[in-house]
N, C-alpha and C positions, 0 to 999 in steps of 0.2 A: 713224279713231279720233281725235277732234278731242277732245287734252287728257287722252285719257284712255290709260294704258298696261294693257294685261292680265299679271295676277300668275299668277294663278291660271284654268285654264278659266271659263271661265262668270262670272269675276269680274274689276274692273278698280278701279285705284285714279285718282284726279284728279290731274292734273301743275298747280303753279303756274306761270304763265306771265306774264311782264313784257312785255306786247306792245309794241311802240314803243319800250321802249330798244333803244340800240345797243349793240353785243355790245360787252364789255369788253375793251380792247387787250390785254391778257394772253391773252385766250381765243383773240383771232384768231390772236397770234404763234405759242400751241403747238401749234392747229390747221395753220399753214403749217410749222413745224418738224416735225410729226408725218407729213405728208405728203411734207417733204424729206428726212427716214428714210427713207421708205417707198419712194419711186424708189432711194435709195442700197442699199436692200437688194434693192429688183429688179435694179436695173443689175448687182451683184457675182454676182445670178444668171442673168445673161447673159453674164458675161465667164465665167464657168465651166462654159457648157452647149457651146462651140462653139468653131471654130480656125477657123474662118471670119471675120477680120476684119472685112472692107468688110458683113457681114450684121450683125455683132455691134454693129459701130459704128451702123450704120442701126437698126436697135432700141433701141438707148441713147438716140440724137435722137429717135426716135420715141415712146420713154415717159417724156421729157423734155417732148414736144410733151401729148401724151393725159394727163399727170397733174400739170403745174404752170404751164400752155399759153404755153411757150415755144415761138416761133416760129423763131428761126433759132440756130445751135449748134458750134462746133465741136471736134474732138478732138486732145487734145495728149497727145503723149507724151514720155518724156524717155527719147532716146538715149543707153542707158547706158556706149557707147563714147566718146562725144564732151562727154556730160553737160548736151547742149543739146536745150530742148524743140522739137518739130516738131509741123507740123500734118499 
């Protein structure tokens, strides 16, 4: 459907489209914020499906890697006996 969106079955309306501009810096930043939600809400539902660390943490790099394609990553935590982060 080149341009055109369906309303209604059988029926479609015309989209305008500005070919050749570049997407407006606003549009990109809330599209990459909107996606850096969107791992942040996976990842909290990863750290709450499982007690299995070293898996929980490898899924977090993992949909760190698959959804914002960072390539290397590491996890820190803060020691709340000693109040120093660790890796």
């Amino acid at each position: 459907m080149n341009g055109v969106v369906p309303i209604i079955p059988g029926r479609a309306v015309p989209i305008k489209k500005t070919q050749g501009s570049p997407p407006d810096k606003l549009v990109i930043s809330l599209e990459r914020k909107l996606k850096e939600f969107t791992v942040l809400y996976e990842i909290s539902q990863l750290i709450g499906s499982s007690f299995d660390c070293r898996k929980i943490f490898s899924d977090i790099l993992n949909t760190f890697h698959s959804r914002l394609g960072m390539n290397r990553g590491t996890v820190t935590l803060l020691n709340p006996v000693t109040g120093e982060l660790e890796i």
